[in-house]
C-alpha positions as a Markdown table, in Angstrom:
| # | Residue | x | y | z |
|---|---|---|---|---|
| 1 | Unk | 0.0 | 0.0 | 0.0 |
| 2 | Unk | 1.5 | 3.2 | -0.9 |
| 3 | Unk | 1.9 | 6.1 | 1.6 |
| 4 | Unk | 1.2 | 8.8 | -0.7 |
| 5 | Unk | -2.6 | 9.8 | -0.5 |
| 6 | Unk | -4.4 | 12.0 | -2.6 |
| 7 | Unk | -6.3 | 15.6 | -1.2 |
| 8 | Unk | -9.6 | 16.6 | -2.5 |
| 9 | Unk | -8.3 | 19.3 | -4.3 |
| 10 | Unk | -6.0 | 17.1 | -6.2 |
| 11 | Unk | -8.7 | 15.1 | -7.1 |
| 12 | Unk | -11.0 | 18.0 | -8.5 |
| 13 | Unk | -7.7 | 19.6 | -10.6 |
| 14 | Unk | -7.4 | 16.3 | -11.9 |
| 15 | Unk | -10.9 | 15.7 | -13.1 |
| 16 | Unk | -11.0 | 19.5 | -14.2 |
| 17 | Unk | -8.0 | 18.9 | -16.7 |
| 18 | Unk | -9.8 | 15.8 | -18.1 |
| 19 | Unk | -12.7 | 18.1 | -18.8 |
| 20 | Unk | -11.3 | 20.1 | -20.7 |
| 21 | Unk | -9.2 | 17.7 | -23.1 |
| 22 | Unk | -12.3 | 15.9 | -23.2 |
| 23 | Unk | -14.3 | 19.6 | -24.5 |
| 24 | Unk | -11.2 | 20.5 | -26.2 |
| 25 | Unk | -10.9 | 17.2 | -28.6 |
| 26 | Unk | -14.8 | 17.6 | -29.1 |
| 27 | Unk | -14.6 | 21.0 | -30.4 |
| 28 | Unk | -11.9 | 21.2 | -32.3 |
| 29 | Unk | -13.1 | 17.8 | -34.2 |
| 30 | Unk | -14.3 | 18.9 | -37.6 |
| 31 | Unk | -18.3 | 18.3 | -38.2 |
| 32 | Unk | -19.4 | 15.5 | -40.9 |
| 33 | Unk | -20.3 | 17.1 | -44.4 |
| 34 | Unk | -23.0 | 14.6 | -46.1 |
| 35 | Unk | -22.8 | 15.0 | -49.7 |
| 36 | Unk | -25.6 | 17.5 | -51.1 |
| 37 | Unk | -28.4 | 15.7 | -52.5 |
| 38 | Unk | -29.0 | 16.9 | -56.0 |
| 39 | Unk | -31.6 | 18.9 | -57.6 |
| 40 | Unk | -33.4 | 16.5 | -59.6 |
| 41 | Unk | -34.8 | 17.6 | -62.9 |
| 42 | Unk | -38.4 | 16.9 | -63.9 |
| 43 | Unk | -38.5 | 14.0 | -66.6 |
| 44 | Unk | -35.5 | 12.9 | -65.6 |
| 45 | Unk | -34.8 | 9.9 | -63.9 |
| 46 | Unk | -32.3 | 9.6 | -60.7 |
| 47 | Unk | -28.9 | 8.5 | -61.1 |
| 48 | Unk | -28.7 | 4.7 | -59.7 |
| 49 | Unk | -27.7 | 4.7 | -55.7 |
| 50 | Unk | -29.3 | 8.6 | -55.7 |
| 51 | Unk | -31.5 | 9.1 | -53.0 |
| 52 | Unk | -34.9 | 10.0 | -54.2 |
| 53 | Unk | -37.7 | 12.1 | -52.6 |
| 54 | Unk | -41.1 | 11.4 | -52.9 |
| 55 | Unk | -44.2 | 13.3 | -52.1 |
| 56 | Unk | -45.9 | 12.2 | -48.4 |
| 57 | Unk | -48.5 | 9.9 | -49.5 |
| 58 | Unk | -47.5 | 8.8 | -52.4 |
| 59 | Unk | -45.0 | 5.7 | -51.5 |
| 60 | Unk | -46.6 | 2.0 | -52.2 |
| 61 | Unk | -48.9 | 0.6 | -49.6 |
| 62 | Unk | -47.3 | -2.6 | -48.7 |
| 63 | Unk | -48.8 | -5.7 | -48.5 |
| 64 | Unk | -50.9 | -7.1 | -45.3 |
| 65 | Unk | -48.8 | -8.7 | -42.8 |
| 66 | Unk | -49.5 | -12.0 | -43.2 |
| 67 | Unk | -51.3 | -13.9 | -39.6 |
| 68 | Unk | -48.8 | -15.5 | -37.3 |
| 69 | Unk | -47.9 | -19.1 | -37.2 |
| 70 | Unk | -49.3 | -21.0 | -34.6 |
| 71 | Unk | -51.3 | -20.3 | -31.9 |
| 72 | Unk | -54.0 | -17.9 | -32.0 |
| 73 | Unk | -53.3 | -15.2 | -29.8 |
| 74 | Unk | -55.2 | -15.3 | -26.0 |
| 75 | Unk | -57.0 | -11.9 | -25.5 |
| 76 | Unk | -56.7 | -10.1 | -22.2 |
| 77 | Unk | -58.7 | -11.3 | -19.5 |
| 78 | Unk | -62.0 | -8.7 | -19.3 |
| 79 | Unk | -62.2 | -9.2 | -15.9 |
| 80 | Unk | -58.8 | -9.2 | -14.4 |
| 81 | Unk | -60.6 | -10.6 | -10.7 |
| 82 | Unk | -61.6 | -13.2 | -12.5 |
| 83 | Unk | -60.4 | -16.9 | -10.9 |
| 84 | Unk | -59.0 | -14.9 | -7.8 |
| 85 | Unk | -62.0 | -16.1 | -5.5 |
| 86 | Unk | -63.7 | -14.3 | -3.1 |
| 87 | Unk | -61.3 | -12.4 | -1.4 |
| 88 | Unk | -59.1 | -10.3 | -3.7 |
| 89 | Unk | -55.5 | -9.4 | -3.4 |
| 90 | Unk | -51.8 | -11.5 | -3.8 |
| 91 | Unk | -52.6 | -13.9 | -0.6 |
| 92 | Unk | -56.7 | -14.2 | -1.5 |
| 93 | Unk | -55.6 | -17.7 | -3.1 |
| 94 | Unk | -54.1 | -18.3 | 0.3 |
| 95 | Unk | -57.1 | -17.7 | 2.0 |
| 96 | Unk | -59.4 | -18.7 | 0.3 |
| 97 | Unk | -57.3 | -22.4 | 0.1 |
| 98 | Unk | -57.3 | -21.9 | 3.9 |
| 99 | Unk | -61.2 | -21.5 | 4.3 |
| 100 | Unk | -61.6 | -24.7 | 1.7 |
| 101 | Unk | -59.2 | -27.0 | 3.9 |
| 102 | Unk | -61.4 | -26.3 | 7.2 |
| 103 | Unk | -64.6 | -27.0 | 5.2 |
| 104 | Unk | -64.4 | -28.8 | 1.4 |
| 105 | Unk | -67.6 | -29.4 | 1.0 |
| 106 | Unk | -69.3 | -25.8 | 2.0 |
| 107 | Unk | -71.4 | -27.8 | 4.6 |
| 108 | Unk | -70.3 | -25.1 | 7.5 |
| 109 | Unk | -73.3 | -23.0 | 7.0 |
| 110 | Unk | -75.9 | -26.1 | 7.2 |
| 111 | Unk | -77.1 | -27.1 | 10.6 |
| 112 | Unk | -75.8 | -30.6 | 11.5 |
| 113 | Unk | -77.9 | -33.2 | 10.6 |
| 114 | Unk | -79.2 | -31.5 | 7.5 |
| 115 | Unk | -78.0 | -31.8 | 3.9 |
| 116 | Unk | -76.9 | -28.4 | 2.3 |
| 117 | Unk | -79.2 | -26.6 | -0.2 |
| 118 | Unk | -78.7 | -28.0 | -3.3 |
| 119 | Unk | -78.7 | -25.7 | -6.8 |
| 120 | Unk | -82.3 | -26.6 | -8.9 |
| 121 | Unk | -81.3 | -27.7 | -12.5 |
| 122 | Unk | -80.7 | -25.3 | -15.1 |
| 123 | Unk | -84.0 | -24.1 | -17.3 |
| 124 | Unk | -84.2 | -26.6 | -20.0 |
| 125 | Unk | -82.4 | -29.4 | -18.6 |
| 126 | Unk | -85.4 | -32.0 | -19.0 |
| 127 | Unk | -85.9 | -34.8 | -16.4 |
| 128 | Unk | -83.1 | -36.3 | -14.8 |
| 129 | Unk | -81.9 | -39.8 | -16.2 |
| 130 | Unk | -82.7 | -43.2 | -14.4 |
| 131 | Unk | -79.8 | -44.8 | -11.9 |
| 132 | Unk | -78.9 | -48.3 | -11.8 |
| 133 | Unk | -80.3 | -50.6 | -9.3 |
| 134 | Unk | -79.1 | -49.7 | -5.6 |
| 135 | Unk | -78.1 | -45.9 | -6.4 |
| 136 | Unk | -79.9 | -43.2 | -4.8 |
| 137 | Unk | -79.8 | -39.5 | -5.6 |
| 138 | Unk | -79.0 | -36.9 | -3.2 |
| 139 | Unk | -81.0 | -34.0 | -5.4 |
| 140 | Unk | -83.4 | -35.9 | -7.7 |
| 141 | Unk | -85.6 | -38.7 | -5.6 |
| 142 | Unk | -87.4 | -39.2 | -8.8 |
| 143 | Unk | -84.8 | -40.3 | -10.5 |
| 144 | Unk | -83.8 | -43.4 | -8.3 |
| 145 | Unk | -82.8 | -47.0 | -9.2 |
| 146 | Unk | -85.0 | -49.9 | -8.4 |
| 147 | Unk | -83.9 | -51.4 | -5.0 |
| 148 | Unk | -81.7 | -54.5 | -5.0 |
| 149 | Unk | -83.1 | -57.3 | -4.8 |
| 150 | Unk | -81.9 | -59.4 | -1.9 |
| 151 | Unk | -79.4 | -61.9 | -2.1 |
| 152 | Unk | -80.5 | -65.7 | -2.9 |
| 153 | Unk | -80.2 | -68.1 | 0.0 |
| 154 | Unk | -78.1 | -70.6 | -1.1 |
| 155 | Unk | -75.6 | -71.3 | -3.6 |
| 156 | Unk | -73.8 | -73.8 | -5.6 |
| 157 | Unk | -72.6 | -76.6 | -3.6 |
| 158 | Unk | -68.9 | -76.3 | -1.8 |
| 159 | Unk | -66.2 | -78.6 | -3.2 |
| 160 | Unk | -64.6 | -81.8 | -1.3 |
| 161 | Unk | -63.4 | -80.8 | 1.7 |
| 162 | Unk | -65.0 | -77.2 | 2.3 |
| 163 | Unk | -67.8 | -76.6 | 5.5 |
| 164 | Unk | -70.1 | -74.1 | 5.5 |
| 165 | Unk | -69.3 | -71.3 | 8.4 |
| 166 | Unk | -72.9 | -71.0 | 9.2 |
| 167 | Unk | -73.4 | -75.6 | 9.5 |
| 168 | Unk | -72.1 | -77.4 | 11.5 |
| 169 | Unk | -68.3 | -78.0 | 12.2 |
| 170 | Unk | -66.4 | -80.5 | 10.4 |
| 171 | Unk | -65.8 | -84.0 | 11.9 |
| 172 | Unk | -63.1 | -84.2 | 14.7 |
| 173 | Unk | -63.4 | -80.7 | 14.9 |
| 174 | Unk | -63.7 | -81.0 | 19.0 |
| 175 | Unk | -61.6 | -84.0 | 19.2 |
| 176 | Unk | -58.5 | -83.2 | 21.8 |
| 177 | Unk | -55.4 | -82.7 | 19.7 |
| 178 | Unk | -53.1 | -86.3 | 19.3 |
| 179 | Unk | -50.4 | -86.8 | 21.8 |
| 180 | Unk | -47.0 | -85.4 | 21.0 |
| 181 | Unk | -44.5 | -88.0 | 20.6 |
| 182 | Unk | -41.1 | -88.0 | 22.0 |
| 183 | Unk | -38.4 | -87.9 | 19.8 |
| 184 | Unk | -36.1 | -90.8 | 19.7 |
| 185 | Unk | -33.1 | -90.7 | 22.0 |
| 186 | Unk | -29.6 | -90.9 | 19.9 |
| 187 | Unk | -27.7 | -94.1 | 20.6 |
| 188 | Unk | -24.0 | -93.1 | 21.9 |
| 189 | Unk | -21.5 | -94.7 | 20.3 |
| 190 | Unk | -18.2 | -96.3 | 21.7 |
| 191 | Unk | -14.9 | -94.1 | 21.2 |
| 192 | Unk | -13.0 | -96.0 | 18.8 |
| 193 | Unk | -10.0 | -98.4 | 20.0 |
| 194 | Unk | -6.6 | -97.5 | 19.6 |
| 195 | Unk | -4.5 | -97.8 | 16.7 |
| 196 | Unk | -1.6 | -100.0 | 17.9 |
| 197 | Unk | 1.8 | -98.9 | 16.8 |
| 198 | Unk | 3.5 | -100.4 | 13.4 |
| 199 | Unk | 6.9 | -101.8 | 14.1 |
C-alpha cells in the first residue's frame, strides 16, 4: 500500500483537466459534411444509388402482414378478478385455500344433521336420467334405481373338503389334539480303539 494519498483538491484539478481535453478534442473535431443531395430535374430519372424524394403519401402501400404461425393469440382477461376467488388481493388464493381445507364441502353453513341446499337444475335441462339398481340420488328422488333385490339363500354346492361357516363344524373338529410324541433318543456310540503302533 503506498503512503502517498491524494487531497480533495488534487482530485478535483485532476478531473478539471480531463474536462477540458475531453471539451477540447470535441470542439476542435471537424463536423461530418454529407454530400448535397442533388436537384433533380423533372423527366428525368435519378442517377442509380441517388436518394430519391417522394411526395408524403405517395409511397406504395405494402402488402398485409400475413397472420402469425401458430397459436391464436389469448386476448386479455375482461375481468382481471376473474379466478382470484372471493377475497381479492396476492394472498386471497391463500385464503381462500385456507377457508376450503377447514370446510371442502361448503357444509359449514348447514345445521348438522341437515343436507346443504342444493342448486335446482338449469331451465331446459329435461328430467333427470334413471340410476342403476341400488343408487340413490341426493338432489333428484325421482330419478332413483330400483332397489336390489336381496341376495338368494343358497348357492352352488362347496367342493370336497370345504364346510359351510354358518353348519355345522367339520368332523373331529372338538376332538382333543393327538399326543405329542417323543423324539427318539440318539444311541452313543463307543470311542474307537486304539490304533496300535507299526513296528
Amino acid at each position: 500500500m503506498s503512503a502517498h494519498t491524494f487531497s480533495p483538491t488534487h482530485v478535483a484539478r485532476v478531473a478539471l483537466a480531463s474536462a477540458v481535453i475531453g471539451l477540447g478534442a470535441l470542439a476542435t473535431a471537424g463536423s461530418a459534411n454529407a454530400d448535397p443531395v442533388p436537384t433533380p430535374v423533372p423527366g428525368v430519372p435519378p442517377a442509380p444509388g441517388q436518394p430519391v424524394m417522394e411526395v408524403p403519401g405517395a409511397e406504395p402501400v405494402a402488402a398485409p402482414a400475413p397472420p402469425p404461425v401458430g397459436a391464436p393469440v389469448v386476448p386479455e382477461v375482461q375481468n382481471p378478478q376473474y379466478g382470484q376467488g372471493s377475497r381479492p388481493g396476492p394472498l386471497g388464493f391463500l385464503r381462500d385455500a385456507w377457508h376450503q381445507a377447514q370446510d371442502p364441502y361448503g357444509f359449514g353453513g348447514t345445521p348438522p344433521g341437515q343436507m346443504p341446499a342444493m342448486a335446482p337444475p338449469p331451465p331446459g335441462a329435461g328430467a333427470p336420467p334413471q340410476l342403476p339398481p341400488g343408487y340413490t340420488s341426493l338432489t333428484a328422488p325421482e330419478s332413483n334405481g330400483p332397489p336390489v333385490a336381496p341376495p338368494t339363500e343358497g348357492g352352488p354346492p362347496l367342493p370336497p373338503g370345504y364346510y359351510p361357516l354358518d353348519g355345522p363344524p367339520p368332523p373331529g373338529y372338538f376332538d382333543p389334539p393327538p399326543p405329542a410324541i417323543a423324539p427318539p433318543t440318539p444311541a452313543i456310540a463307543a470311542p474307537p480303539a486304539p490304533v496300535p503302533p507299526t513296528p
